[in-house]
Residue frames relative to the residue before (quaternion, step in Angstrom):
aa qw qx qy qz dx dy dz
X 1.0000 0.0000 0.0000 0.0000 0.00 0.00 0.00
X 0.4019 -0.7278 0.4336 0.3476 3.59 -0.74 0.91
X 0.3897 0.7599 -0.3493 0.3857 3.52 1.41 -0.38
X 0.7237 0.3000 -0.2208 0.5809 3.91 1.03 -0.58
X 0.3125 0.8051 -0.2839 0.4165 3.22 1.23 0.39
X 0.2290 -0.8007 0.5042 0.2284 3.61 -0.69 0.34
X 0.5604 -0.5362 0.4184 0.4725 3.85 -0.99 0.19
X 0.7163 0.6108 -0.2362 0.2408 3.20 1.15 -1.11
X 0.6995 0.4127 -0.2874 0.5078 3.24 1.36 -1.37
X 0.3707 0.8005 -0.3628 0.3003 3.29 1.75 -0.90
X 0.7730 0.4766 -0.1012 0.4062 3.44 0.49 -1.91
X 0.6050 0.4426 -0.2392 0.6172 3.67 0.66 -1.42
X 0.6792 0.4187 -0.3895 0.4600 4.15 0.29 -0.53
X 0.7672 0.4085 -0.3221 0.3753 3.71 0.41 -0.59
X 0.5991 0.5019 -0.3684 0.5035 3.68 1.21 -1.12
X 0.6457 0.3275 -0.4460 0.5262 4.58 0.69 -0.49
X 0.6705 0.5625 -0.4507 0.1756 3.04 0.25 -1.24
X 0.5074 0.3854 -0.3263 0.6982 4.16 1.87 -1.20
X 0.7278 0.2462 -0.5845 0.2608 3.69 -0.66 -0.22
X 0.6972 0.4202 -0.4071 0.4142 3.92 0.89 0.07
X 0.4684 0.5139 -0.5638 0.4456 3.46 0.89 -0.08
X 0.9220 0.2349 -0.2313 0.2034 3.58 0.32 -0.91
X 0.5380 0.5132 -0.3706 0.5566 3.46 1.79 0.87
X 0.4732 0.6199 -0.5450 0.3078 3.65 0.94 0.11
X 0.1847 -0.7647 0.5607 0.2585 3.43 -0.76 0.30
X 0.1009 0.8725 -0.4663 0.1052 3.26 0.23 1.84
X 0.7619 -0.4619 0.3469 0.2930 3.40 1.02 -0.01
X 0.5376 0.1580 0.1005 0.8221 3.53 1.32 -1.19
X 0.6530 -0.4371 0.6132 0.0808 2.81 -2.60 0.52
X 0.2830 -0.8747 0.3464 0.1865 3.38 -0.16 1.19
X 0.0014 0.8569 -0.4797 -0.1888 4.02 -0.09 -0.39
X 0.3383 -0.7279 0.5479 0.2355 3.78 -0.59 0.68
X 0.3965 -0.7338 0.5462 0.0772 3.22 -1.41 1.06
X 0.7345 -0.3733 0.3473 0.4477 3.16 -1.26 -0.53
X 0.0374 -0.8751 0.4373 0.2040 3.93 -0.43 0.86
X 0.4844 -0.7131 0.5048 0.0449 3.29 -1.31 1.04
X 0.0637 -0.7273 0.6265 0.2728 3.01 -1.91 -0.33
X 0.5368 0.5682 -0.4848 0.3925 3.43 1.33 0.98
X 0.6458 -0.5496 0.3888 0.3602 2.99 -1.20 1.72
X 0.7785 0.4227 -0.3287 0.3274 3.83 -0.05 -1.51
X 0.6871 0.4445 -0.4562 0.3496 3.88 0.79 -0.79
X 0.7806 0.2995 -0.2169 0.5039 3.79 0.78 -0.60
X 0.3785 0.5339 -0.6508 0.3848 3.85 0.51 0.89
X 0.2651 -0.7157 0.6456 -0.0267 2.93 -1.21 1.56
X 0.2402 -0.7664 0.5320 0.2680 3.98 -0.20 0.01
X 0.4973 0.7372 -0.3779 0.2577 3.55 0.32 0.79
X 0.6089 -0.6608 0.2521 0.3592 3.86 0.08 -1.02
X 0.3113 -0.8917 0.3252 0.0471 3.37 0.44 1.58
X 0.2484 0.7039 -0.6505 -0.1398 3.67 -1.34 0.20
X 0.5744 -0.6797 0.4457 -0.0966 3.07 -1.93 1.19
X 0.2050 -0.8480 0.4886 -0.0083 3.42 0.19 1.02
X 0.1249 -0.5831 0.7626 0.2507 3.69 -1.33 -0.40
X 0.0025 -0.7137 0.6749 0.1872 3.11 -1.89 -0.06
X 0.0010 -0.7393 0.6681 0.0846 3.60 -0.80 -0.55
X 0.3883 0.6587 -0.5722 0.2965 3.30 -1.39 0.70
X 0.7240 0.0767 0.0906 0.6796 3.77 -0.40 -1.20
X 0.8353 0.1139 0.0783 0.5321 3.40 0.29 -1.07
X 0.1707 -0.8123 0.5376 0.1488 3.86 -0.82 0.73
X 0.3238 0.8094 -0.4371 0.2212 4.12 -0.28 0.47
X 0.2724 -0.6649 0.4195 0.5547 3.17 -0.37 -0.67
X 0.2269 -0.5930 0.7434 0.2101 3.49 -2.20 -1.16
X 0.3142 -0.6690 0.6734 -0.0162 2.95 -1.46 1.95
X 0.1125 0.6385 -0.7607 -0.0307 2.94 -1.49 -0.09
X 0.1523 -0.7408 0.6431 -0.1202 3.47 -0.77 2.08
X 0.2383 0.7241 -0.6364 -0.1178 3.57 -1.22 0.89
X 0.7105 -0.3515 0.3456 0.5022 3.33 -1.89 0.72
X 0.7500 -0.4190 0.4786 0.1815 3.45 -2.53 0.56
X 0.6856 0.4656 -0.3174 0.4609 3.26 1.16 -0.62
X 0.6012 0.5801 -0.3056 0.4567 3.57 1.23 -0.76
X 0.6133 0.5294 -0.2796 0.5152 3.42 1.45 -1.66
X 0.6400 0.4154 -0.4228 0.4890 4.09 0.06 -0.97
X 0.6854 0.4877 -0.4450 0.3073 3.71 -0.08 -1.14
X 0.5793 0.5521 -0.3028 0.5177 3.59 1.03 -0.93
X 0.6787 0.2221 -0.1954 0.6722 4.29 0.25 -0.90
X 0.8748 0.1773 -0.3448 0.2905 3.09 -0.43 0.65
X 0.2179 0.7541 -0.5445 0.2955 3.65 1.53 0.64
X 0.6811 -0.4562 0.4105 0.3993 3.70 -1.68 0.49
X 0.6696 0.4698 -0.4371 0.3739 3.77 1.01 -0.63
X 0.7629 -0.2875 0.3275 0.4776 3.81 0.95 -0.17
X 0.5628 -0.3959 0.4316 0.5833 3.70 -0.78 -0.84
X 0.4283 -0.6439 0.6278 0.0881 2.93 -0.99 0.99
X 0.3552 -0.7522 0.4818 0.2754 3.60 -0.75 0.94
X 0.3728 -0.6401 0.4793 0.4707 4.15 0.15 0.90
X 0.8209 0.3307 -0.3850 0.2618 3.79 -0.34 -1.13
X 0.8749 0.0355 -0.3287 0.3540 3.73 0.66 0.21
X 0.2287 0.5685 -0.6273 0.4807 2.70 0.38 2.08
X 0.6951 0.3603 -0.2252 0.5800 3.63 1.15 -0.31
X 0.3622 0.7155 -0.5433 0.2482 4.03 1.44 -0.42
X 0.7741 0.5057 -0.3020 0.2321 3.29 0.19 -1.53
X 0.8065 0.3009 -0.3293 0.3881 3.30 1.43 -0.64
X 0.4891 0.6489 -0.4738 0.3395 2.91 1.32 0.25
X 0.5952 0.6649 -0.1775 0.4147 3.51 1.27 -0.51
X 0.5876 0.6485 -0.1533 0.4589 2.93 1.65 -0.91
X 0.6259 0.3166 -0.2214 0.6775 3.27 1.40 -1.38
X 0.6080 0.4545 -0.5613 0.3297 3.78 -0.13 -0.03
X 0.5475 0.6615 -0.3319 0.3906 3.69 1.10 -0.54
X 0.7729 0.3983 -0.1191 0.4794 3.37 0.97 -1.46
X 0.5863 0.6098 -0.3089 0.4347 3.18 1.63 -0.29
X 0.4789 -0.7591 0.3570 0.2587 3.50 1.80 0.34
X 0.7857 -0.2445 0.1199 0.5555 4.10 -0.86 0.20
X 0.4417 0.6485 -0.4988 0.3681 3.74 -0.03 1.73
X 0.2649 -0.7542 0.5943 0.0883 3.25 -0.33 1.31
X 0.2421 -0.7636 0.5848 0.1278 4.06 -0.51 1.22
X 0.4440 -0.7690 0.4407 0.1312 3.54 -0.75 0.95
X 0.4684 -0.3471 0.3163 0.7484 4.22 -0.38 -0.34
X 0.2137 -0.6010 0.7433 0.2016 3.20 -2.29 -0.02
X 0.3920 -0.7049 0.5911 -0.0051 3.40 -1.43 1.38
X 0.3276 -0.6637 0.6062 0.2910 3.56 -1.04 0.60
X 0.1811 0.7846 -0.5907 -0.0518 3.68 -0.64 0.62
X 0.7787 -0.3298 0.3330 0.4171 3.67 -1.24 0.21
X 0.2447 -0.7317 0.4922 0.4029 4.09 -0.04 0.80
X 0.6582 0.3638 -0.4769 0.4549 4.16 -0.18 -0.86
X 0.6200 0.4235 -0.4643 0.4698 4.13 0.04 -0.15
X 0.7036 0.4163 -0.3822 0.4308 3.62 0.68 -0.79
X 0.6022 0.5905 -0.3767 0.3832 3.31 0.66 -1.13
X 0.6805 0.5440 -0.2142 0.4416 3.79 0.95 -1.38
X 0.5231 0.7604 -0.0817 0.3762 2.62 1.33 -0.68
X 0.7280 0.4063 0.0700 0.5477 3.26 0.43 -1.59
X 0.6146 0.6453 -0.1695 0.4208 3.42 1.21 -1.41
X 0.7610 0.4121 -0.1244 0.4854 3.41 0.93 -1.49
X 0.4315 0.5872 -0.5256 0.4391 3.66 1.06 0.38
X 0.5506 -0.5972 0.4073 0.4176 3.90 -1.13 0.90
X 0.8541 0.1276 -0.2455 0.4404 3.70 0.08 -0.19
X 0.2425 0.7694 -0.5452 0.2278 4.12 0.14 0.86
X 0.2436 0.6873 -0.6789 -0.0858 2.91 -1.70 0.47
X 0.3412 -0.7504 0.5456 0.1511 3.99 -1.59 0.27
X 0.5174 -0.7491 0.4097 -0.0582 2.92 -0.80 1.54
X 0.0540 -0.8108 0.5635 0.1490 3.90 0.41 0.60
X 0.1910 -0.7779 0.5952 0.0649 3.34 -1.31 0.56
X 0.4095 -0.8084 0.4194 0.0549 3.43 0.18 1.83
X 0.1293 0.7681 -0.6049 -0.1654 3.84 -0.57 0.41
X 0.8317 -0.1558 -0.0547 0.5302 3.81 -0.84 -0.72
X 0.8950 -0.2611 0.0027 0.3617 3.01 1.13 -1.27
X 0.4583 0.5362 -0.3468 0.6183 2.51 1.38 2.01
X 0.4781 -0.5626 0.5725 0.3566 3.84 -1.58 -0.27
X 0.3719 -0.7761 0.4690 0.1987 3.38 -0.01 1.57
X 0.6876 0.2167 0.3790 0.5801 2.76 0.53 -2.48
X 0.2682 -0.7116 0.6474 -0.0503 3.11 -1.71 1.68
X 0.1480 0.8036 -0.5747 -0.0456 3.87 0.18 0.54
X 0.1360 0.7951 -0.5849 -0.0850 3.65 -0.89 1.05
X 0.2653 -0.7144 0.6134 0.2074 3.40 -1.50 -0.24
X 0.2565 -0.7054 0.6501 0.1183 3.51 -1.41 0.79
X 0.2395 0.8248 -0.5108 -0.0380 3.44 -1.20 -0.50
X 0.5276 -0.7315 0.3742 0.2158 2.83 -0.69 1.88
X 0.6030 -0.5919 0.5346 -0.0163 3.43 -1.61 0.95
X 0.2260 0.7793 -0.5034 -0.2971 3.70 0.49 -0.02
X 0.2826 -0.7326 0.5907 0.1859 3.64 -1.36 0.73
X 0.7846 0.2201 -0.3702 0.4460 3.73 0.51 0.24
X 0.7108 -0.5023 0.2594 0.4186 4.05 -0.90 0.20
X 0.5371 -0.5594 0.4452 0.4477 3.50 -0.87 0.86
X 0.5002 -0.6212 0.5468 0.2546 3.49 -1.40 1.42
X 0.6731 -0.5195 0.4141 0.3249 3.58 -1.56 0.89
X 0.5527 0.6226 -0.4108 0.3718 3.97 1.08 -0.71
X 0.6899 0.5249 -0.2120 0.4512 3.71 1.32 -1.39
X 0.6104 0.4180 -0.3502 0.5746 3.71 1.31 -0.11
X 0.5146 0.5797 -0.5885 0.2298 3.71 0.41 0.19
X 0.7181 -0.3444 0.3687 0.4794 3.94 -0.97 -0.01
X 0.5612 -0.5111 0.5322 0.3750 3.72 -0.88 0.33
X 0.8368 0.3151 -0.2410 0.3773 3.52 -0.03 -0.99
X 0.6262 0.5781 -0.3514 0.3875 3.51 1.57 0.03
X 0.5891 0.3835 -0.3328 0.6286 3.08 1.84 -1.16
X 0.5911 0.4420 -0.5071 0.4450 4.26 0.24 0.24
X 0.4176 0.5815 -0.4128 0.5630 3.97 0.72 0.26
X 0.6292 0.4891 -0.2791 0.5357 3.40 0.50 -1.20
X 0.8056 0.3395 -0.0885 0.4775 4.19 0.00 -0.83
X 0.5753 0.6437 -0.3807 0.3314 3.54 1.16 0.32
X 0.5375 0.2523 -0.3988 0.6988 3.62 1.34 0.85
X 0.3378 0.5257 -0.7324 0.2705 3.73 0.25 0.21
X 0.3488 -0.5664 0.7419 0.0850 3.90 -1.42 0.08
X 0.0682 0.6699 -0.7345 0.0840 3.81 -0.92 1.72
X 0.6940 -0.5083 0.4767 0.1810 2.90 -1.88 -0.11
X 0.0471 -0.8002 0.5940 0.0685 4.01 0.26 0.54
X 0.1514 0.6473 -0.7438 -0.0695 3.48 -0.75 0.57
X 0.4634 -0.5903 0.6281 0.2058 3.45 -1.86 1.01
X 0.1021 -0.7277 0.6611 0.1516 4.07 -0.56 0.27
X 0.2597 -0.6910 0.6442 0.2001 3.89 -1.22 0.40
X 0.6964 -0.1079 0.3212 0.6327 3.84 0.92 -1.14
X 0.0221 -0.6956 0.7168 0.0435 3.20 -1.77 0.08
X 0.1820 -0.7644 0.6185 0.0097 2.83 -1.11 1.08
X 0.2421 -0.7077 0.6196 0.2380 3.92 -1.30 0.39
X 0.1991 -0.7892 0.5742 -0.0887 3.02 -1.48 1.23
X 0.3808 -0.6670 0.5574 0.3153 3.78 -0.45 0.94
X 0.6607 -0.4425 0.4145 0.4425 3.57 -1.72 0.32
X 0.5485 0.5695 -0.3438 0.5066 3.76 1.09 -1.00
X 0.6066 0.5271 -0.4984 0.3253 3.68 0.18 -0.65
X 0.6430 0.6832 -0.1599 0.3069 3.03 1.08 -1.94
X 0.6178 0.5500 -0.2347 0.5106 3.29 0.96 -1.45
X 0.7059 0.3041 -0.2890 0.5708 3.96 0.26 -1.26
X 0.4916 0.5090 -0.6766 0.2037 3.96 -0.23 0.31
X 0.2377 0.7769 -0.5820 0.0344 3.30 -1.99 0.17
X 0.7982 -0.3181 0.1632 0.4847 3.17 -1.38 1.29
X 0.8338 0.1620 -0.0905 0.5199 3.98 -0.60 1.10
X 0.3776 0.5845 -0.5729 0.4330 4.05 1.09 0.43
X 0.2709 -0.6464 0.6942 0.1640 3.48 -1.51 0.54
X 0.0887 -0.7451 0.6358 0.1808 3.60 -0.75 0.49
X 0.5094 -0.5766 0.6037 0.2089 3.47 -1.03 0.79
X 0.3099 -0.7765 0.5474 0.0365 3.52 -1.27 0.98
X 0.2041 -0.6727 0.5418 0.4608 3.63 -0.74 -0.25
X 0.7007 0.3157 -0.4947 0.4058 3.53 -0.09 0.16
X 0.8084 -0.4322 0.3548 0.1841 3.35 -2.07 0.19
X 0.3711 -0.5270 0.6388 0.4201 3.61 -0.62 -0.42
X 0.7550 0.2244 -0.3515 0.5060 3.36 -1.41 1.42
X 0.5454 0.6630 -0.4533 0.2396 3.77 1.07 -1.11
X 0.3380 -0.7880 0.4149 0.3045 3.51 -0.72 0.12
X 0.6487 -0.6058 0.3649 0.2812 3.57 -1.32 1.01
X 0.3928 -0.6284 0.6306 0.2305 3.52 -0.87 0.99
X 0.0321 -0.7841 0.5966 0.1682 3.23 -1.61 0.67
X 0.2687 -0.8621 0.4203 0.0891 3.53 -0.91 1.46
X 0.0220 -0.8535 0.5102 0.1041 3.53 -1.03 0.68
X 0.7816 -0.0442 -0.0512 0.6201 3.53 -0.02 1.15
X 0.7639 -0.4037 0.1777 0.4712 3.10 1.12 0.94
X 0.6874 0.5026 -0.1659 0.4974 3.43 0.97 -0.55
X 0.2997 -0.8233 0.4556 0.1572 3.52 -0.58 1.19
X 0.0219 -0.8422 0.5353 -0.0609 3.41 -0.80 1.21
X 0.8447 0.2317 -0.1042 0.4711 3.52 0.78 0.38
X 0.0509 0.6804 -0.7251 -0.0940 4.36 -0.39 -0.25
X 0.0552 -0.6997 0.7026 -0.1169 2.60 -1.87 0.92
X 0.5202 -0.6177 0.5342 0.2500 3.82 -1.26 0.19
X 0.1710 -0.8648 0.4264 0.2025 3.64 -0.20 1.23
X 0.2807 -0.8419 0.4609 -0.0092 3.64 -1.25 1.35
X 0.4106 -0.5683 0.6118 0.3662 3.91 -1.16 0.04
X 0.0697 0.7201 -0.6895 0.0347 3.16 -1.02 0.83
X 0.8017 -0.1337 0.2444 0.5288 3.69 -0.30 0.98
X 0.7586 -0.5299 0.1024 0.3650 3.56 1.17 1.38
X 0.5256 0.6634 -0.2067 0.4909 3.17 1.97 -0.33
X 0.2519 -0.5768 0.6838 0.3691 3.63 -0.88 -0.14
X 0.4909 -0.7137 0.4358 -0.2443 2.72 -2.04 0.86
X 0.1749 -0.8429 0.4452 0.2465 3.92 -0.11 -0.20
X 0.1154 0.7193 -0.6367 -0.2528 3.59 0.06 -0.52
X 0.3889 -0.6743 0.5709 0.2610 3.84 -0.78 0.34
X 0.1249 0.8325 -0.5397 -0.0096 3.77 -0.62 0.76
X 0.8554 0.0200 -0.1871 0.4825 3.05 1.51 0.45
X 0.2235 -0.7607 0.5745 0.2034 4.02 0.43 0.86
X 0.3018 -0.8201 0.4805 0.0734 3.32 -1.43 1.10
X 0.5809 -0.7117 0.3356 0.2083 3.67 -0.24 1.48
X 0.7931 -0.1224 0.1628 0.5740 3.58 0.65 -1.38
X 0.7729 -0.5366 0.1918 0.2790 3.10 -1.98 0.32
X 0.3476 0.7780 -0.3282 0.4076 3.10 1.82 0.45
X 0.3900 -0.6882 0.4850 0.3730 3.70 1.06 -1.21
X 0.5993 0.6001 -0.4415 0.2929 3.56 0.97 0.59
């Protein structure tokens, strides 16, 4: 019953659960059901991957589809499809709608362990996703509870506890465009295909940390390399 539910998992479960109903590439039209927190109404038998997140909210985020979805992927004309980024986009998708959350690596794990998994966290629930005539897709969410007082390190000033993380070492990826592509697209590539961006010629390159865009710039040679120049550093989660 959603009634034993929380607002919290309640909220963060409905905004992924529609941004995956409507980026899976499942074939059929997806429809959310009724969401839960019993293990038996939303075990899906199929093939599961698992995110953290942290940010507004810290927990993790499945995202379970049926065997028939999972084979079509490992066994597609391009080879075996790797499951986790064949499933990125939607997993990404719901981290977006899930609002100030930074999504963490994602792991292929068994789906009834994940589900159990995810379930047993103090505030969680799982989201079925209904196609014609079946449960395609299982999207749930957990989220951790703290039970003891916030530790004396988390009350220092911002710029003292950001001192602390200034040799940490992230990932920058530069992006040029992106384009979507059907499984068919994939199949008809070859040596000399042009894919078609969304952005222009001249447009400038987005720059990404942990996934999260924080800067555009103009791309350069630098000693035979490409490059960034930075022409504009982005403020909020908006993109300005």
């Amino acid at each position: 019953m959603t009634t034993a539910l929380t607002s919290t998992a309640l909220g963060l479960l409905a905004a992924a659960g529609g941004a995956v109903a409507a980026t899976l590439a499942s074939g059929e039209p997806l429809r959310p059901g009724e969401p839960s927190r019993d293990v038996a109404a939303t075990e899906l038998d199929g093939v599961a991957v698992i995110a953290p997140f942290s940010g507004s909210a810290e927990g993790e985020l499945l995202l379970v589809v049926d065997g028939e979805l999972g084979t079509a992927l490992r066994e597609s004309g391009l080879g075996a499809l790797e499951l986790l980024p064949a499933l990125a986009p939607a997993l990404d998708a719901a981290a977006a709608a899930m609002g100030s959350i930074v999504l963490g690596p994602a792991q292929e794990l068994d789906a009834k362990l994940a589900l159990r998994r995810v379930l047993a966290r103090a505030d969680a629930a799982a989201l079925p996703l209904h196609g014609v005539s079946s449960v395609r897709a299982t999207v749930a969410v957990g989220i951790d509870t703290p039970a003891e007082p916030v530790p004396a390190e988390a009350l220092r000033p911002p710029a003292e506890r950001l001192d602390l993380l200034r040799g940490v070492e992230m990932d920058a990826t530069a992006e040029l465009g992106r384009a979507r592509m059907t499984v068919n697209d994939l199949l008809s590539l070859r040596t000399g295909t042009v894919i078609e961006l969304d952005r222009g010629a001249g447009s400038p390159a987005d720059l990404y940390v942990n996934g999260r865009l924080i800067a555009r710039g103009e791309v350069v040679v630098v000693d035979e390399n490409y490059g960034l120049r930075i022409t504009h550093v982005v403020n909020d989660d908006s993109g300005r």
